[in-house]
LORO-76230 format. One record per residue (C-alpha): residue in one letter; y, x, z. Coordinates in steps of 0.02 Angstrom, whole numbers, padded with zeros to 5 digits, always signed. Each point is the difference from the previous one (the first is absolute). Last residue first. Layout:
REM residues N
AYXZ...
***
This chain:
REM residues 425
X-00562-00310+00654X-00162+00088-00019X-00115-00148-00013X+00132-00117-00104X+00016+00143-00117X-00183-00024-00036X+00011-00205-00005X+00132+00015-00131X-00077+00074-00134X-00119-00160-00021X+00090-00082-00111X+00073+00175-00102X-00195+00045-00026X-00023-00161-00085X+00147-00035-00101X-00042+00191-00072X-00180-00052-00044X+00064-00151-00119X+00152+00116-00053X-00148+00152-00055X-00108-00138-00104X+00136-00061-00084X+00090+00185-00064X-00192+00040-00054X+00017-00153-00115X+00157+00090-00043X-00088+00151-00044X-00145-00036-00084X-00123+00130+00049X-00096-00102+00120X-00126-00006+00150X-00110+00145+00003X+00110+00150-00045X+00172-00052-00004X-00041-00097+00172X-00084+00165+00068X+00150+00129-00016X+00113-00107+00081X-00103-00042+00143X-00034+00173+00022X+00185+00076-00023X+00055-00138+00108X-00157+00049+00147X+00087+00168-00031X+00169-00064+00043X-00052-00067+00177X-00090+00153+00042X+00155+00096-00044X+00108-00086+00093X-00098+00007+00155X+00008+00186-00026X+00186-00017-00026X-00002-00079+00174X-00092+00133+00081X+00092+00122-00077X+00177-00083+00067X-00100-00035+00162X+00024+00171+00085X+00150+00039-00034X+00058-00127+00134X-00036+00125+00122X-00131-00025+00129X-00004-00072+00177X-00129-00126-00009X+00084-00152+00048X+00170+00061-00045X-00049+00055-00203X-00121-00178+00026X+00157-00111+00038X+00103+00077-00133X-00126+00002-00126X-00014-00174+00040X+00193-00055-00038X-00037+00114-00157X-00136-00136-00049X+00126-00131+00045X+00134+00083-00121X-00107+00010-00125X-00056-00180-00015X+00200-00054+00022X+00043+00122-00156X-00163-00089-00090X+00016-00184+00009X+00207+00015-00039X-00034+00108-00143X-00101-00165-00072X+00174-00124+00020X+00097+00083-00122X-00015+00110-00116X-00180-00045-00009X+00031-00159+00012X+00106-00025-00159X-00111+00112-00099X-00161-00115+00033X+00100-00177-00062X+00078+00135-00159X-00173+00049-00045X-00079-00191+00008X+00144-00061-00111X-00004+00164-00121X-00196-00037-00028X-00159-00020+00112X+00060-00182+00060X-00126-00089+00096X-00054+00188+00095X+00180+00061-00013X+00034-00172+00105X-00124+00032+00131X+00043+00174+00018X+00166-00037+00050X-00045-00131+00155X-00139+00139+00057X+00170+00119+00007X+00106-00113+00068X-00122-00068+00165X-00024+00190+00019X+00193+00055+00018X+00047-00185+00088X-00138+00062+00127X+00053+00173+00013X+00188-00044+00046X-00076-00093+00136X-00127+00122+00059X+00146+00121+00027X+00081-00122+00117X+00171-00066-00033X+00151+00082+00090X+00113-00146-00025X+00160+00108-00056X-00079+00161-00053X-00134-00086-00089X+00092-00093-00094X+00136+00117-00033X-00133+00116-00078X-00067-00150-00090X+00176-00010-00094X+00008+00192-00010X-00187-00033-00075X+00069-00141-00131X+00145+00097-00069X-00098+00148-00044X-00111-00131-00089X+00106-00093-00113X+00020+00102-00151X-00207+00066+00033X-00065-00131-00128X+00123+00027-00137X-00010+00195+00010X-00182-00005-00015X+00008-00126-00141X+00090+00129-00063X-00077+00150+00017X-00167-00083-00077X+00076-00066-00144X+00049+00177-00008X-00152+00049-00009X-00099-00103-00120X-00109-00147-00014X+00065-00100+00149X-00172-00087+00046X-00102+00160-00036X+00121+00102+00111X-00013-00110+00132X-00173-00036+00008X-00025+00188-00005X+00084+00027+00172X-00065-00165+00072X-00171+00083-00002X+00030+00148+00058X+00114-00015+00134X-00115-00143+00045X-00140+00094+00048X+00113+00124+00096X+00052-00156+00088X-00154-00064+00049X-00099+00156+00059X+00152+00055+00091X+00000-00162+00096X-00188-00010+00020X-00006+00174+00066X+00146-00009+00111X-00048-00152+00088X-00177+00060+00037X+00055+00179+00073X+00144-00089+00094X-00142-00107+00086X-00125+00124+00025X+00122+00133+00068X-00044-00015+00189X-00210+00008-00071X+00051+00185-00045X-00114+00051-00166X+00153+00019-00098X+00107+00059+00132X-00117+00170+00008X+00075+00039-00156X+00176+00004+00052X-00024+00113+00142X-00137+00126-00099X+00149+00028-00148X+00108+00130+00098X+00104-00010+00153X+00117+00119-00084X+00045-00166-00104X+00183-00009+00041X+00125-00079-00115X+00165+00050+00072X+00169-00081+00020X+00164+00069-00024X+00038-00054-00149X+00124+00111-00136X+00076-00067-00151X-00043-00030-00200X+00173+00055-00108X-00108+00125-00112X-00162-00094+00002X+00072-00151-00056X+00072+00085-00153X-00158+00090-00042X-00095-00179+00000X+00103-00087-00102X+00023+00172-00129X-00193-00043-00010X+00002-00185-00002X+00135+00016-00182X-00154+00090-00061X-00123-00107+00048X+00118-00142-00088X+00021+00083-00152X-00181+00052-00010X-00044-00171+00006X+00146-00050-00130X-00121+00061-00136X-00109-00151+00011X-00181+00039+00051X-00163+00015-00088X+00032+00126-00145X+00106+00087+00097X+00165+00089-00036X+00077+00177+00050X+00185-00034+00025X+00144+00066-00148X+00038-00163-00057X+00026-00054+00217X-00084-00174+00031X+00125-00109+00068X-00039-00198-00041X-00177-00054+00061X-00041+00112+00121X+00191+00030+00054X+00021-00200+00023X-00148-00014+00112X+00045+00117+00111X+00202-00096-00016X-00085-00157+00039X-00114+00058+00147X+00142+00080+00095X+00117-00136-00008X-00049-00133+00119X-00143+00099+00058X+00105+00111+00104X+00051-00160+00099X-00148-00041+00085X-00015+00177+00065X+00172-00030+00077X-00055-00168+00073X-00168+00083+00033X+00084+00155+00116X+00096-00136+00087X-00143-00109+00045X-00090+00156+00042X+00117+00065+00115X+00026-00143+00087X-00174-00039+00042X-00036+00195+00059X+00142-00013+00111X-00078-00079+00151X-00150+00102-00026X+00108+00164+00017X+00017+00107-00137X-00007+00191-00028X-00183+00024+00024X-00114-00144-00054X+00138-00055-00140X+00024+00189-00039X-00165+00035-00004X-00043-00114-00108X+00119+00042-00136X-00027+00190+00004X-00181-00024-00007X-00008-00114-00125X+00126+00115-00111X-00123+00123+00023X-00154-00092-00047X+00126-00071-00153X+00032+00151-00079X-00186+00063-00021X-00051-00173-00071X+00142+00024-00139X-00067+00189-00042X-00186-00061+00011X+00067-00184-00106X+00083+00094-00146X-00153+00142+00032X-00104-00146-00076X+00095-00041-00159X-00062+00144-00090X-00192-00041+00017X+00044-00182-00054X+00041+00065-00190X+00163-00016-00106X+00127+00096+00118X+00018+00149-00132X+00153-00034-00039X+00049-00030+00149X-00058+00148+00085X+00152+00107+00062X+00092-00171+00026X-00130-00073+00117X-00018+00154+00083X+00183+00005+00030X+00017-00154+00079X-00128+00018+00116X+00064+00173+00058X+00188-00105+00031X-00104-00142+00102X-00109+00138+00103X+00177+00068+00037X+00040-00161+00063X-00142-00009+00120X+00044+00179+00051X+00168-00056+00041X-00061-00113+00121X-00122+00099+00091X+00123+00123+00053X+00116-00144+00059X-00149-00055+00107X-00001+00210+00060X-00178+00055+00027X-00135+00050+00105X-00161+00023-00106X-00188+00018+00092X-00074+00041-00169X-00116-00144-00001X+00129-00107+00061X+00109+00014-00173X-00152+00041-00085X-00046-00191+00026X+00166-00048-00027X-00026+00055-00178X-00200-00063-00029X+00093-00195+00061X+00157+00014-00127X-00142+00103-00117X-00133-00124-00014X+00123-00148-00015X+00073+00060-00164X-00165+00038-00065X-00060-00166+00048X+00149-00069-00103X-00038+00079-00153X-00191-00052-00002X+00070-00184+00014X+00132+00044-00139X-00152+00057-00125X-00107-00154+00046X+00141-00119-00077X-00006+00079-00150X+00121+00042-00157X-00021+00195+00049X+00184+00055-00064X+00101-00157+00002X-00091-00047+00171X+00046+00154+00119X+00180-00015-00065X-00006-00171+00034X-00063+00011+00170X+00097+00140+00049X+00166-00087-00042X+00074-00042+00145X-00019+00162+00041X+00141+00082-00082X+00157-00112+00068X-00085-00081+00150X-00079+00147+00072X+00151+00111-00051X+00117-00097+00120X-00147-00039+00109X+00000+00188+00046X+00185+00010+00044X-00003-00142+00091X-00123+00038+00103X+00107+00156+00008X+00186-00039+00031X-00069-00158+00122X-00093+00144+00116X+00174+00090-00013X+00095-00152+00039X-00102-00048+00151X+00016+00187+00073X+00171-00040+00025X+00141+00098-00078X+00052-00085-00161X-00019-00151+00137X+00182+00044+00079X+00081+00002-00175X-00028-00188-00009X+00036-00035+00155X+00148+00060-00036X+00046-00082-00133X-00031-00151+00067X+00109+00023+00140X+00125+00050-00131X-00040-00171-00078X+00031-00102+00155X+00145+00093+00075X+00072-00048-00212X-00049-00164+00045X+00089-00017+00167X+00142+00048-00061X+00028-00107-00142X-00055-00144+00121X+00117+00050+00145X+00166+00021-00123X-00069-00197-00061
***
């Protein structure tokens, strides 16, 4: 018994320190900031949808939203090579989440006057800005400053933690819009109070992260300028990531959209939303550390994981398609937190496995493909912002049959989104 007491206490200052020990790693930092920037994600802008919603009423107004968003994350990183920048990943990071703290106090500057769609644009610029940085921060630190073998781990891990910031997160967002408006706050006609409450409560977020963020030393470096990266687009060796990336992007940003307002409509209000949020992401960081064992353990192939990811998702959508009410919502919510993320972390990972090969084969920096790959991005969210636009225009203007029509075409493109990863895999 002596030995057991012992032992455990070892055990736990062990522990301990390993604890401590990875307050120092580069890991930890990179964790302290994705983090970081999903913390506010998830607490603020949640709610974009909504907000955007309450004050135009249409579903055409959010689509022209999001292409603003996606204009500027691509038109940012853009610049970023267009001006031949070299700089710090930690550098980047806090500039993301001072884009956060500017966005916050634009909205509360104007929220009175946030009643027409010209004023809600900048929202998205500012937001759009923010994220191009934080892309390239976050993708050059996976390409960069991890190894391949790690980049499986990592992700798992980073999800299970991401996983679990929904669990609460959402609620108490959605608790402030409904509950905490300040007597003395501007008001809108549009919006409940408790938005500025809760852009307000982001801002002193976003300072506070700022003042304890830490130091990464690892560089972004696009001094090789923007001809590189566009030259991969009409590079025959890049056909096959090229195609993948497209249709994935094109997909998902579609759905962003889509599924966004379904939500909202289905749950009525905000903090309906929050919760059900909460609810559905409970069990998720528990699931990925779970998978993370799994995959440590038996070292399952990437394609794998992928499969059960796609096979889940099509699965989903078939019963929100025969059930286009709280039963259909909760089936799609349930795979999304849990079996979906698995489809796209093991996607991404074997299309950096191929940056890899191609950085080696023809001797270039890494750098170079995180434009190319936004580029890709870009293309693929346009063809959403198209689609989008053209369906409200010449199909239908009733929402929820529009709701049927997008699931129908979503079980398609998710069926045959497997044979392009199979080609680069």
């Amino acid at each position: 018994m002596p030995y057991l007491i012992f032992y455990t206490i070892d055990s736990h200052f062990s522990k301990i320190h390993s604890i401590l020990k990875l307050f120092k790693t580069k890991n930890f930092n990179l964790f302290y900031y994705i983090i970081s920037y999903y913390i506010f994600a998830i607490l603020v802008l949640t709610f974009d949808i909504p907000f955007v919603y309450r004050i135009s009423g249409t579903f055409e107004s959010i689509v022209y939203s999001h292409f603003v968003y996606f204009f500027w994350v691509v038109f940012g990183i853009f610049l970023f090579y267009l001006f031949k920048l070299k700089v710090k990943v930690s550098t980047l990071f806090r500039a993301s989440i001072l884009s956060l703290v500017i966005l916050s106090i634009y909205v509360m500057f104007f929220y009175s006057r946030l009643t027409t769609f010209s004023l809600i644009l900048p929202i998205f610029a500012i937001r759009g800005a923010g994220v191009s940085l934080f892309a390239l921060a976050f993708n050059v630190s996976y390409l960069d400053g991890l190894k391949d073998k790690q980049r499986d781990k990592f992700s798992l891990m980073l999800h299970s933690i991401l996983t679990a910031l929904p669990v609460f997160l959402p609620i108490i967002g959605g608790y402030i819009i409904d509950n905490l408006a300040i007597p003395s706050s501007p008001s809108n006609i549009y919006l409940p109070n408790g938005y500025f409450t809760l852009y307000l409560f982001g801002a002193l977020l976003g300072v506070t992260l700022l003042i304890f963020s830490p130091a990464i030393k690892i560089y972004c470096d696009s001094t090789s300028g923007v001809v590189k990266p566009l030259s991969f687009l009409f590079n025959k060796k890049f056909d096959r990531i090229k195609n993948y990336q497209i249709y994935t992007i094109y997909s998902n940003a579609t759905k962003g959209t889509v599924y966004g307002l379904l939500g909202f409509l289905i749950l009525t209000n905000e903090f309906n939303l929050g919760l059900f949020s909460s609810i559905i992401a409970l069990v998720g960081s528990l699931y990925f550390l779970f998978i993370n064992k799994v995959e440590k353990k038996y070292h399952v192939h990437r394609i794998k994981f992928y499969i059960f990811g796609i096979v889940g998702e099509v699965i989903s959508q078939i019963v929100l398609f025969l059930n286009l009410s709280l039963i259909g919502l909760l089936a799609r919510s349930v795979a999304t937190t849990l079996i979906i993320p698995l489809k796209n972390i093991f996607a991404e990972n074997i299309v950096r496995k191929n940056y890899d090969t191609y950085s080696k084969e023809l001797n270039i920096s890494k750098s170079n493909f995180l434009l190319y790959h936004e580029l890709l991005c870009f293309i693929g969210r346009f063809l959403s912002f198209v689609t989008l636009i053209l369906f409200i225009k010449f199909v239908t203007t009733d929402v929820f049959l529009l709701f049927k029509y997008f699931i129908i075409l979503f079980i398609i493109l998710d069926t045959f989104e497997y044979f392009f990863i199979k080609k680069i895999d």
